[in-house]
MIBA-472110 format. One record per residue (C-alpha): residue number from 1; residue in three letters; chain; x, y, z. Coordinates in steps of 0.2 Angstrom, whole numbers. Layout:
BEGIN
n:res:chain:x:y:z
NUM:ALA:A:X:Y:Z
...
This chain:
BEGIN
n:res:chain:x:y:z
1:UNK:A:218:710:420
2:UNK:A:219:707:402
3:UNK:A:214:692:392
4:UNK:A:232:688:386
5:UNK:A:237:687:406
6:UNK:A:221:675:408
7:UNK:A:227:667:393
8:UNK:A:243:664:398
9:UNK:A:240:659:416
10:UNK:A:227:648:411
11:UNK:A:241:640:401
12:UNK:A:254:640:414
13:UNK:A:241:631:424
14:UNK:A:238:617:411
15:UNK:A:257:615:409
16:UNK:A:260:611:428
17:UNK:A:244:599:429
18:UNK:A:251:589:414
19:UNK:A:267:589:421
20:UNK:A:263:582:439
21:UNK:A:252:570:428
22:UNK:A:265:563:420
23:UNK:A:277:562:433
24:UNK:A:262:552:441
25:UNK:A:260:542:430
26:UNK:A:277:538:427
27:UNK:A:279:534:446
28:UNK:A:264:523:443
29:UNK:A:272:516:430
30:UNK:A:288:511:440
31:UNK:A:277:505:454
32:UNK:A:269:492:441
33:UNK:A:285:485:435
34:UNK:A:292:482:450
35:UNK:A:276:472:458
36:UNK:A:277:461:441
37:UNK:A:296:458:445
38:UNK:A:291:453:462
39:UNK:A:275:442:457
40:UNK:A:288:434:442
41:UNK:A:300:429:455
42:UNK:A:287:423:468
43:UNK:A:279:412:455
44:UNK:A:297:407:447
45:UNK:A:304:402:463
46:UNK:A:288:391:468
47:UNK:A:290:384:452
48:UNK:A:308:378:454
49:UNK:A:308:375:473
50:UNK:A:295:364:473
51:UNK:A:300:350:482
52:UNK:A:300:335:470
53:UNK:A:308:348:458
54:UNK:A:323:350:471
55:UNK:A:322:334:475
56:UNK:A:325:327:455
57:UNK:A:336:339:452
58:UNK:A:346:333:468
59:UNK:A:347:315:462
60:UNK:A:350:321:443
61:UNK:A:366:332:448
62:UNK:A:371:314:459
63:UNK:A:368:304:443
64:UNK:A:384:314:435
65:UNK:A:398:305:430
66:UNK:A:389:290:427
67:UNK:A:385:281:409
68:UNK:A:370:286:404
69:UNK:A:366:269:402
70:UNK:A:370:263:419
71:UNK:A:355:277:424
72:UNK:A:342:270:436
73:UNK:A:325:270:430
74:UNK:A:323:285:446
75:UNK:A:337:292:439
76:UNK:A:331:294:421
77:UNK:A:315:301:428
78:UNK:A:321:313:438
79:UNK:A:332:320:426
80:UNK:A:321:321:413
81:UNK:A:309:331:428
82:UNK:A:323:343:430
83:UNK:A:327:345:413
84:UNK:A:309:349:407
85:UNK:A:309:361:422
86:UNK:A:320:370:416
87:UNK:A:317:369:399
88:UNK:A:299:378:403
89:UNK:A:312:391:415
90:UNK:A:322:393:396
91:UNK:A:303:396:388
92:UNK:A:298:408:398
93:UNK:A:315:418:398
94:UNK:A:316:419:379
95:UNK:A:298:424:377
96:UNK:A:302:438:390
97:UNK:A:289:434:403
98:UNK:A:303:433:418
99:UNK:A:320:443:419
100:UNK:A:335:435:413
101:UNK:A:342:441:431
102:UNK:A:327:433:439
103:UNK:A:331:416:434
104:UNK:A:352:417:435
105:UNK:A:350:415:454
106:UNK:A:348:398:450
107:UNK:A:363:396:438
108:UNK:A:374:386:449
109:UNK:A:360:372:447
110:UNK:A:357:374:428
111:UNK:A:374:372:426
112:UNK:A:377:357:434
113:UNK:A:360:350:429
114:UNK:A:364:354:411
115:UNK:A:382:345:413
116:UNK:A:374:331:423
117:UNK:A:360:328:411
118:UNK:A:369:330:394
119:UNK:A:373:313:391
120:UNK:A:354:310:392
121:UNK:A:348:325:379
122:UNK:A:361:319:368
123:UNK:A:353:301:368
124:UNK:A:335:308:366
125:UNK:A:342:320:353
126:UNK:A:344:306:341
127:UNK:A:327:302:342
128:UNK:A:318:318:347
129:UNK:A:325:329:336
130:UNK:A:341:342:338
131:UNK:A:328:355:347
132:UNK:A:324:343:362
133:UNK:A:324:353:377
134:UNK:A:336:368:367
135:UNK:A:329:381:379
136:UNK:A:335:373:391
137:UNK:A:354:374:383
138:UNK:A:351:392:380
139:UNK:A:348:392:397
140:UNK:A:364:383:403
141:UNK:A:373:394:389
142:UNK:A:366:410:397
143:UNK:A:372:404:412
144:UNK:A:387:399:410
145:UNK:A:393:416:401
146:UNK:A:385:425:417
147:UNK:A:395:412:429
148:UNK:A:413:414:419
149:UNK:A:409:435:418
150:UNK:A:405:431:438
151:UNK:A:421:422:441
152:UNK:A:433:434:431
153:UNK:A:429:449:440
């Protein structure tokens, strides 16, 4: 055997132990993002199933139709529960920590929390400022195109 067989074995070698590594790592890789999905929606579904959570959002969507101003105090608290809930869910979608995805399996809720609760943010808008619980709006915004895409098809 000469040194340029030896040499280009030796090479061929190299090439296929890079390659596997890759592919490993690339599998590797995979594996990683789907465990972070899963942790993300383990956590994100503890956080908006917890049951005063349910339960606020419950008596906010029950609240709906009614004058703000005819709110019970209960009321006003467990909207304003709900809505900071969501708006931290609206945080943590527009810094990229959970899936957009993720969090849409909730839609029906943000919806009808957001419509529920309007009346309120509008009131605390004046006050607060016109950025009061806005990623919670993107939120029902994002849902709302994701629901009317849904019902289209």
């Amino acid at each position: 055997m000469d040194w340029n067989m030896i040499t280009a074995i030796s090479t061929a070698s190299m090439t296929l132990i890079i390659l596997a590594t890759a592919i490993f790592a690339v599998l590797q890789l995979r594996e990683i993002k789907r465990s972070r999905k899963v942790t993300a929606f383990v956590s994100l579904s503890q956080f908006l199933q917890e049951e005063a959570t349910r339960k606020a959002r419950g008596i906010l969507i029950d609240a709906s139709g009614e004058k703000f101003n005819d709110w019970s105090k209960e009321e006003i608290e467990a909207a304003e529960k709900a809505c900071s809930t969501y708006d931290v869910a609206g945080i943590m979608l527009s810094k990229k920590l959970i899936e957009k995805d993720l969090l849409m399996e909730w839609r029906d809720s943000i919806i009808k929390s957001w419509e529920a609760a309007e009346p309120m943010i509008i009131e605390y808008r004046k006050s607060r400022g016109k950025d009061y619980w806005d990623d919670f709006e993107k939120l029902y915004r994002t849902a709302k195109k994701i629901e009317t895409a849904y019902n289209t098809v």
